[in-house]
C-alpha positions as CSV (number, residue, x, y, z in Angstrom):
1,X,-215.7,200.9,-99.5
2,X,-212.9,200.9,-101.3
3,X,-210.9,199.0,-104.8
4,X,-207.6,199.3,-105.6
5,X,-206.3,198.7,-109.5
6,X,-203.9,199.7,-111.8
7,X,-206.6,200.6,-114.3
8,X,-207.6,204.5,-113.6
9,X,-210.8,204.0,-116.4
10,X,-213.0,201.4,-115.1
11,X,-216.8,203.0,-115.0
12,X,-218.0,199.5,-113.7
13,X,-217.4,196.7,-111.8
14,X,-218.9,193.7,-113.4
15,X,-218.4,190.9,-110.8
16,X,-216.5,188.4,-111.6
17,X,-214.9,184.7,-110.5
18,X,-212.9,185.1,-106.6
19,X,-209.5,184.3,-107.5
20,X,-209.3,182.3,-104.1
21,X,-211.7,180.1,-102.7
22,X,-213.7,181.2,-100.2
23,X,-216.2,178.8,-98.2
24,X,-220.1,179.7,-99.0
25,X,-218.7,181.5,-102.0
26,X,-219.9,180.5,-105.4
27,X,-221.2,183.3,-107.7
28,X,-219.2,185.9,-109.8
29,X,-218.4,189.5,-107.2
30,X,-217.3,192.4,-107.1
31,X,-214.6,192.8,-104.1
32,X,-214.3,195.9,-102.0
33,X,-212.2,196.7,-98.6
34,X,-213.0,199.3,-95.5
35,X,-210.4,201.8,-94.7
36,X,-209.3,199.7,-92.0
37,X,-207.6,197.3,-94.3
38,X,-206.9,199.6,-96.8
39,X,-203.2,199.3,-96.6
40,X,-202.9,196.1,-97.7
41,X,-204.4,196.6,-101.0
42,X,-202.2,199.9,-101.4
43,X,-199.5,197.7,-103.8
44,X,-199.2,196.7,-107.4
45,X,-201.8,193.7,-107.5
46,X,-199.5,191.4,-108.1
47,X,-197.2,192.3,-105.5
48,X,-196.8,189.2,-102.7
49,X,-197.3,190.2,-99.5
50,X,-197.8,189.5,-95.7
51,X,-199.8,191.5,-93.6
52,X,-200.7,190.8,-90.0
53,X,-202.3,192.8,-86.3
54,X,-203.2,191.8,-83.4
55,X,-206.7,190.5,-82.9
56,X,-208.9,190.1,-79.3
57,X,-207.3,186.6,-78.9
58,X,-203.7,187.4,-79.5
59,X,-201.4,186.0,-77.3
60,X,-199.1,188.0,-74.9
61,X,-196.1,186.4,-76.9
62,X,-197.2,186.6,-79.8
63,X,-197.3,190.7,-79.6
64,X,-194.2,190.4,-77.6
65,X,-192.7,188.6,-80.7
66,X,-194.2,190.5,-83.7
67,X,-194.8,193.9,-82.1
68,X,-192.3,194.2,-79.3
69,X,-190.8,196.9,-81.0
70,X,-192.9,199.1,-83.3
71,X,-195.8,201.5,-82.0
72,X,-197.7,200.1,-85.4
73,X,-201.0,198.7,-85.0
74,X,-200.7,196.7,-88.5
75,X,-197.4,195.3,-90.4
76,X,-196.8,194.8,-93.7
77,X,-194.0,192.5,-95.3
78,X,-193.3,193.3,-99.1
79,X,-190.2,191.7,-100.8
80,X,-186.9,193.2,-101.5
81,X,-187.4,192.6,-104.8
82,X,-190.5,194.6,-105.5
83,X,-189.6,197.6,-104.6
84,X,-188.6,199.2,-108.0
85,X,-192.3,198.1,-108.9
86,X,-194.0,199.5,-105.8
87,X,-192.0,202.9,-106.6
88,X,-192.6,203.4,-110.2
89,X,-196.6,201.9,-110.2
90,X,-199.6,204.5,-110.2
91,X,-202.5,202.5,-108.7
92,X,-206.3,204.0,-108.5
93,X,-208.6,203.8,-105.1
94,X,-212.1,203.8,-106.6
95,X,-214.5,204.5,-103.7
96,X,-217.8,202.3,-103.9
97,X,-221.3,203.4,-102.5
98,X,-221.5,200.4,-99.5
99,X,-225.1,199.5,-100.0
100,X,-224.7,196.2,-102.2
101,X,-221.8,194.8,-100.1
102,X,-221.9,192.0,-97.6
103,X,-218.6,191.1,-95.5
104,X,-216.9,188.2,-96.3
105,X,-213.7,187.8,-94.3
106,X,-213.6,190.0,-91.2
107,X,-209.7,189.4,-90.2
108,X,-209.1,190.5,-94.4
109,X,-211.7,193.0,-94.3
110,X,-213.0,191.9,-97.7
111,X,-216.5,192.6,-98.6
112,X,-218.3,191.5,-101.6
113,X,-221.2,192.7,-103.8
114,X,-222.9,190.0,-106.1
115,X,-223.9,193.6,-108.4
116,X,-222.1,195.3,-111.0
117,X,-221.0,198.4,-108.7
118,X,-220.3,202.1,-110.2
119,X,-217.9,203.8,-108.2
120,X,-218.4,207.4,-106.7
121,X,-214.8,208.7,-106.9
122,X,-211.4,207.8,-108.5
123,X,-207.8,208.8,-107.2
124,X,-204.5,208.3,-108.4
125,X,-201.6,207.5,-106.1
126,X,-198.4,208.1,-107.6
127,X,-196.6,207.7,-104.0
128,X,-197.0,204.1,-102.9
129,X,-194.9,204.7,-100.2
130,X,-196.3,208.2,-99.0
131,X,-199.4,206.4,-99.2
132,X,-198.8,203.3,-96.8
133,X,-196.6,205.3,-94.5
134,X,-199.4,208.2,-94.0
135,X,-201.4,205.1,-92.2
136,X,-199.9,203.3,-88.7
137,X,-198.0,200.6,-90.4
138,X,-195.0,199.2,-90.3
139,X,-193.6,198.3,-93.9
140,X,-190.9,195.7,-93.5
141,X,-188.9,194.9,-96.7
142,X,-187.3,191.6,-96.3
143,X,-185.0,189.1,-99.2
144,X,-187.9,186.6,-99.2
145,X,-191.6,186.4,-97.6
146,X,-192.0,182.8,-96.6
147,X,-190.2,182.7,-93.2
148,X,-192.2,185.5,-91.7
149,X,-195.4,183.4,-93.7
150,X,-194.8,180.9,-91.8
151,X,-194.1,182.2,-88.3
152,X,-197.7,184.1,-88.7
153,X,-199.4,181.4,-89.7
154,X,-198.7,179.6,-86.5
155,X,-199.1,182.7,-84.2
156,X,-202.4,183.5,-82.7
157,X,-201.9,187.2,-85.0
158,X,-204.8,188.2,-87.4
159,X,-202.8,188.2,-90.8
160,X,-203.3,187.6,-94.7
161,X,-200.8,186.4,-97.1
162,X,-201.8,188.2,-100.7
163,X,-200.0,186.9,-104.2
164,X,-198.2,184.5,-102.4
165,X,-197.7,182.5,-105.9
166,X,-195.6,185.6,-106.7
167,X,-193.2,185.4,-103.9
168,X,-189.5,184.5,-104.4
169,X,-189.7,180.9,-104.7
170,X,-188.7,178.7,-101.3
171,X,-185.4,177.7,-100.7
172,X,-185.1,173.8,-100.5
């Protein structure tokens, strides 16, 4: 299990309110992600994003459409406009012992622990970009998010759309 932060000194995680609402979710925790995900989470936190793969019941056009020409298993949409962030931002993986987390949200990957957690190992990546592009991902930089938010959101893709409240405001 992994956490991402831009704080390279935390001894404990302390759980705390979700900062999205999850159904069944009502208690203070402590989120963690699998490798699997990992990319996603590879960002400054407040850094909007879209990510998206295909799942079992993705549509032929779908893939056709999204993935018709990358060999990428996952994709992930940043914005133009966070780039200078994303290449001067040092960001920590803590690794967490798994034994106190329960999943949450498969097609995110998130997993929760309702106990203070005290992580095994700390690194610190100074490469964001080395980082994500050491994994099979496509990293698409693009003027604005929302377009692309919206197509996914009506294909039969797996996706997540993370700090969305950050993104360049829609145009009217």
């Amino acid at each position: 299990m992994y956490h991402i932060s831009e704080n390279g000194a935390i001894e404990i995680f302390i759980p705390r309110p979700s900062p999205s609402v999850f159904p069944g979710l009502n208690e203070d925790v402590v989120f963690a992600i699998t490798d699997k995900m990992l990319h996603n989470y590879l960002l400054p936190r407040n850094c909007p994003r879209v990510g998206f793969y295909k799942g079992t019941g993705t549509n032929p056009t779908d893939i056709e459409t999204f993935f018709g020409h990358t060999k990428a298993d996952y994709v992930l949409a940043v914005e133009n406009a966070w780039m200078k962030k994303i290449t001067s931002t040092t960001i920590y993986c803590y690794e967490l012992p798994a034994n106190t987390f329960t999943l949450l949200d498969d097609c995110a990957g998130y997993y929760v622990s309702y106990s203070a957690v005290v992580p095994t190992n700390v690194r610190a990546i100074t490469n964001i970009l080395d980082a994500l592009l050491q994994r099979n991902i496509e990293l698409r930089c693009m003027p604005s998010l929302w377009p692309l938010a919206d197509a996914v959101q009506k294909s039969s893709l797996q996706f997540s759309l993370i700090r969305m409240r950050n993104a360049t405001p829609r145009r009217g």
